[in-house]
C-alpha positions in Angstrom: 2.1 24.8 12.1 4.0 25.1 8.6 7.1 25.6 10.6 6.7 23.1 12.5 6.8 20.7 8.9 9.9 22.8 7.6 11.8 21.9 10.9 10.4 18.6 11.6 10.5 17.5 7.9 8.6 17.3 4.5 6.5 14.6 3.3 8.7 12.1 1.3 6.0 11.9 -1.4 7.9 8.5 -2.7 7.8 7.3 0.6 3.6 7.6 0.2 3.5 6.0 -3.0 5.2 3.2 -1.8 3.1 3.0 1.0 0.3 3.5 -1.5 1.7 0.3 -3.3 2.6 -1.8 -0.3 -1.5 -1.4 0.4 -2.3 -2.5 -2.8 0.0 -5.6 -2.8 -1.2 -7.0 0.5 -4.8 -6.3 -1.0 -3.6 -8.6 -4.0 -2.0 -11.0 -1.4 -5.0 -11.5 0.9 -7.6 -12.4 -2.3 -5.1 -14.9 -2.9 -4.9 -16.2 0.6 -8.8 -16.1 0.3 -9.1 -18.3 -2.9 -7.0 -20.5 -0.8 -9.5 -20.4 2.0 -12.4 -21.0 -0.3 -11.0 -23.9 -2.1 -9.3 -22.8 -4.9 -6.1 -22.3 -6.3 -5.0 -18.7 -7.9 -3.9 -18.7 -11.1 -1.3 -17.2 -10.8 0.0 -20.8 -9.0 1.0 -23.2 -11.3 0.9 -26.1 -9.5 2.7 -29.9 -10.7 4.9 -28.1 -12.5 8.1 -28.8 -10.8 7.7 -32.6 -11.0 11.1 -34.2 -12.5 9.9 -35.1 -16.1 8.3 -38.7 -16.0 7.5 -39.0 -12.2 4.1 -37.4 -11.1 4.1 -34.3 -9.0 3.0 -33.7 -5.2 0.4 -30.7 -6.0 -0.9 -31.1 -2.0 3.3 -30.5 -0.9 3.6 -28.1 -3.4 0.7 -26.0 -2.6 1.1 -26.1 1.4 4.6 -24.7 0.5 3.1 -22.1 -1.4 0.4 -21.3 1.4 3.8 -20.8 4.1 5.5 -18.6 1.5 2.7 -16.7 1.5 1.7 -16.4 4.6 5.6 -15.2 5.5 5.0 -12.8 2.4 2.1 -11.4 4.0 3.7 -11.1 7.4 6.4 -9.3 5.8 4.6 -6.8 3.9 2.3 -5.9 6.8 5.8 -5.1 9.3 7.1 -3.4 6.6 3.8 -1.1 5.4 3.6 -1.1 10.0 7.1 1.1 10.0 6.0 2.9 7.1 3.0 4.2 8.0 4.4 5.2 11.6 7.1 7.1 9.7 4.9 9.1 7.4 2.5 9.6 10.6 5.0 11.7 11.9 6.0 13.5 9.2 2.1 14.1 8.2 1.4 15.3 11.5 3.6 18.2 11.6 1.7 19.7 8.9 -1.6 21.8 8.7 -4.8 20.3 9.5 -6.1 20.6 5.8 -2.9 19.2 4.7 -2.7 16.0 6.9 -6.6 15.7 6.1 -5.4 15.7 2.0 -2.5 13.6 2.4 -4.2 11.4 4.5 -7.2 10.8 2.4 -5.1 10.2 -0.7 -1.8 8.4 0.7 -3.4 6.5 3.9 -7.2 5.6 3.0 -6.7 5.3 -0.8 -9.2 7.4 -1.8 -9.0 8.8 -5.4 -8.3 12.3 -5.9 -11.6 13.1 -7.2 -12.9 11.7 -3.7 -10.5 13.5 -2.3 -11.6 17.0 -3.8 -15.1 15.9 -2.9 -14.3 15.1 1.0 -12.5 18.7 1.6 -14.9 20.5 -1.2 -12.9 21.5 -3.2 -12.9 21.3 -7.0 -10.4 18.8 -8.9 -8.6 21.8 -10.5 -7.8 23.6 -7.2 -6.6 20.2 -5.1 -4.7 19.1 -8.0 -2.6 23.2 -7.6 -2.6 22.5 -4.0 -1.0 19.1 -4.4 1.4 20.3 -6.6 2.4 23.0 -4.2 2.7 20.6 -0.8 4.9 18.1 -3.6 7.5 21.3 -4.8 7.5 22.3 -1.0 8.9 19.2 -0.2 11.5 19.2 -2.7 
């Protein structure tokens, strides 16, 4: 099964990170999309802002504009962390059972790697070698 990685491919441990990362901004993305739902407006919105000075601005326009741009940013996000996840699928699956199961945990369910050690019972110490060794292989 290890030769089948080394001919199919290594993990492109960037590649999980950013997957990682996409997960965490969609996360970030959909509480804001539910503040909307609930009635209020994220902070991170500042809304009447972009009023020429002296004329009053259109905070309903402005925040229906903001609720398509992020709806489009959401749809976005989710093709691209879609492709991703298909692509590191594949490359996960051509490794070891215990391997996919680690990579898997951490990279694709967001577990930390505490949880991680705790799911495949091992200790902190040993995962975090073992990491290190799937992360050099695959340099």
């Amino acid at each position: 099964m290890a030769e089948q990685a080394e001919l199919t491919g290594r993990v492109d441990f960037n590649k999980l990170k950013q997957y990682r990362q996409l997960c965490r901004e969609i996360a970030e993305l959909e509480a804001e999309k539910q503040a909307l739902a609930e009635g209020r407006i994220p902070s991170s919105w500042p809304v009447g802002v972009y009023a020429p000075k002296g004329q009053p601005g259109d905070p309903t326009g402005e925040l229906a504009a903001k609720m398509w741009q992020l709806a489009q940013l959401i749809a976005n996000k989710l093709n691209e962390l879609i492709a991703l996840r298909l692509e590191i699928e594949q490359t996960i699956d051509a490794y070891p059972a215990e391997d996919r199961r680690i990579l898997r945990l951490y990279y694709i369910d967001g577990l930390t790697w505490e949880n991680v050690a705790d799911a495949v019972g091992y200790s902190s110490r040993h995962l975090s070698r073992k990491v290190k060794h799937l992360q050099a292989a695959a340099e």
